[in-house]
C-alpha positions, -999 to +999 in steps of 0.1 A: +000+000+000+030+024+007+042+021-027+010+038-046+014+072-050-013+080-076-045+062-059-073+086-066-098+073-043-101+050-014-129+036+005-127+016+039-155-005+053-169-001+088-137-026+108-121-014+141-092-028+141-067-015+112-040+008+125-017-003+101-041+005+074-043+039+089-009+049+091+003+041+056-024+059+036-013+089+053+018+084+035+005+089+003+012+122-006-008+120-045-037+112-031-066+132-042-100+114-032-106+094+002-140+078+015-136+063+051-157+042+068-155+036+103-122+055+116-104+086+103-063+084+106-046+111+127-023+124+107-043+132+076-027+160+075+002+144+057-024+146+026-008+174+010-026+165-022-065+158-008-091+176-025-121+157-012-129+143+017-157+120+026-168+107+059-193+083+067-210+068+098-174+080+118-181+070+158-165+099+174-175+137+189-153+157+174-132+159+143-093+154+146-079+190+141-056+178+118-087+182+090-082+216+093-038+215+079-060+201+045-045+232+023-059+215-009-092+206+002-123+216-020-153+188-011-160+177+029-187+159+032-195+146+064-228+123+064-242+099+091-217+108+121-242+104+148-220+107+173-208+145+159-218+175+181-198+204+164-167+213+139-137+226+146-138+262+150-106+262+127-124+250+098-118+280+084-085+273+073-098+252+048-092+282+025-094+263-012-128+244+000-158+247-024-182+227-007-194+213+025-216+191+032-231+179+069-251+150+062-280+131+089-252+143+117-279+144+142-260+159+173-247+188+158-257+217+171-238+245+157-226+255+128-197+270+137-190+317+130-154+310+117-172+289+082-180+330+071-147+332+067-148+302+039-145+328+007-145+305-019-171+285-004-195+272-032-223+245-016-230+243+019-258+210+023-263+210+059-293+185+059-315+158+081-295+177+110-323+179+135-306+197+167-292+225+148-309+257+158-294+289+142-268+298+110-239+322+117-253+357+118-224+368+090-234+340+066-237+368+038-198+366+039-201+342+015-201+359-016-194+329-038-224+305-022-249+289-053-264+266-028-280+268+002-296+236+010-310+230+050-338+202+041-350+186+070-333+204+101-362+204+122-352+225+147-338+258+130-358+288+136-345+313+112-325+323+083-302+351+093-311+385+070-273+387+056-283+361+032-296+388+010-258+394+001-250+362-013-255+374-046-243+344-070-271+323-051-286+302-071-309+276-046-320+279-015-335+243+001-357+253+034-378+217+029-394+203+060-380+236+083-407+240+102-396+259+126-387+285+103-416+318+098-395+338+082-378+346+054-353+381+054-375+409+042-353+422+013-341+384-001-357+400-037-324+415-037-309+382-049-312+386-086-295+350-092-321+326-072-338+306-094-347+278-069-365+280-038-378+250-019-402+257+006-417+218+005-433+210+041-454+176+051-476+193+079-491+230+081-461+256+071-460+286+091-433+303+070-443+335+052-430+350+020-421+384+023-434+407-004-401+415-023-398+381-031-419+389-061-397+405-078-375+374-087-388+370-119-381+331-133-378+321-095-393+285-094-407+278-057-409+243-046-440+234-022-471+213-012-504+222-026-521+238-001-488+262+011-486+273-029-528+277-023-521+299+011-498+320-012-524+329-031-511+312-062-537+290-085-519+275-108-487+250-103-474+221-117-456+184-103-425+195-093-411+155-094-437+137-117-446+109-099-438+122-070-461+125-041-477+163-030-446+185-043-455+210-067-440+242-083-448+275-093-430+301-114-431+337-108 
């Protein structure tokens, strides 16, 4: 295993025991693409070459700081880490990363300030996360953010207003927020949204503020009777086939 030097991508089933494993991919300084299963290495930061970075159904609290000394890094996705209640506040220094993605990581409960700082930040998918509460107040930092996707964090109450200065965004995903009411008064001010998904199963307390209207070719994602409480009467199957999601286009 020491002797490959160009191995794209790895992926390591669930097992407990393999240390030895785990110290010699860290010494594979080409590699561009790792999935892990199971157990993360602590010295990933030997990785110089990593530009994406998967995680999967990891059993520990906390991510290993060395995550963080991944210069390269563009993709982290980080999906069923039940164990997982926050980031490093360091993540930051993942200065090259494009996208992030927090996956079904049901004890997170933050999503930590220092992510504003993420310039060239692309996607953020922060999704089935159920005890997150709030975003970062400065999210707007993010000039460079297309997608915005929060489906199915149960307990978040709001979208911060800075929001309305992403202005490459292209989606914003809000399905099955029900906490949420409210959307920032002045999001008509983003000129590039063309998706909006409002989709909930039960009665949707979320209201759309009037500027929103002005988004002319926005296509908003919802059930039936929330597009009906908007006042709108005519809407198409979002997903033929699919069941209750419907679309309308303004």
């Amino acid at each position: 295993m020491g002797n490959i030097e160009k191995l794209i991508y790895s992926g390591l089933c669930p097992c407990k025991n393999l240390e030895y494993w785990s110290a010699t991919i860290c010494g594979l300084q080409h590699l561009r693409g790792l999935s892990l299963d199971g157990s993360i290495p602590e010295d990933l930061w030997q990785l110089e070459s990593l530009e994406k970075l998967s995680l999967n159904m990891v059993e520990i609290r906390h991510l290993p700081d060395s995550i963080c000394m991944l210069k390269h890094l563009k993709s982290l996705e980080i999906s069923n880490c039940l164990l997982i209640e926050q980031l490093p506040e360091e993540i930051c220094r993942l200065e090259c990363l494009e996208e992030l993605y927090l996956c079904s990581c049901t004890s997170l409960r933050d999503i930590p300030n220092s992510i504003c700082k993420m310039k060239w930040l692309k996607y953020l998918r922060v999704v089935g996360c159920d005890k997150v509460e709030k975003l970062p107040e400065k999210l707007g930092c993010l000039k460079y953010l297309e997608k915005l996707e929060l489906g199915r964090c149960k307990s978040l109450q709001g979208i911060p207003n800075s929001i309305c200065e992403m202005k490459c965004l292209k989606r914003l995903d809000l399905s099955s927020c029900d906490q949420v009411e409210n959307l920032p008064e002045e999001i008509g001010c983003l000129e590039c949204l063309k998706e909006l998904n409002i989709f909930s199963e039960g009665i949707s307390r979320l209201r759309l503020p009037q500027s929103i209207f002005q988004l002319k070719g926005l296509r908003i994602t919802g059930s039936r009777e929330q597009l009906q409480s908007y006042g709108f009467t005519s809407f198409t199957e979002s997903y033929p086939g699919s069941l209750n999601f419907y679309a309308v286009e303004l």
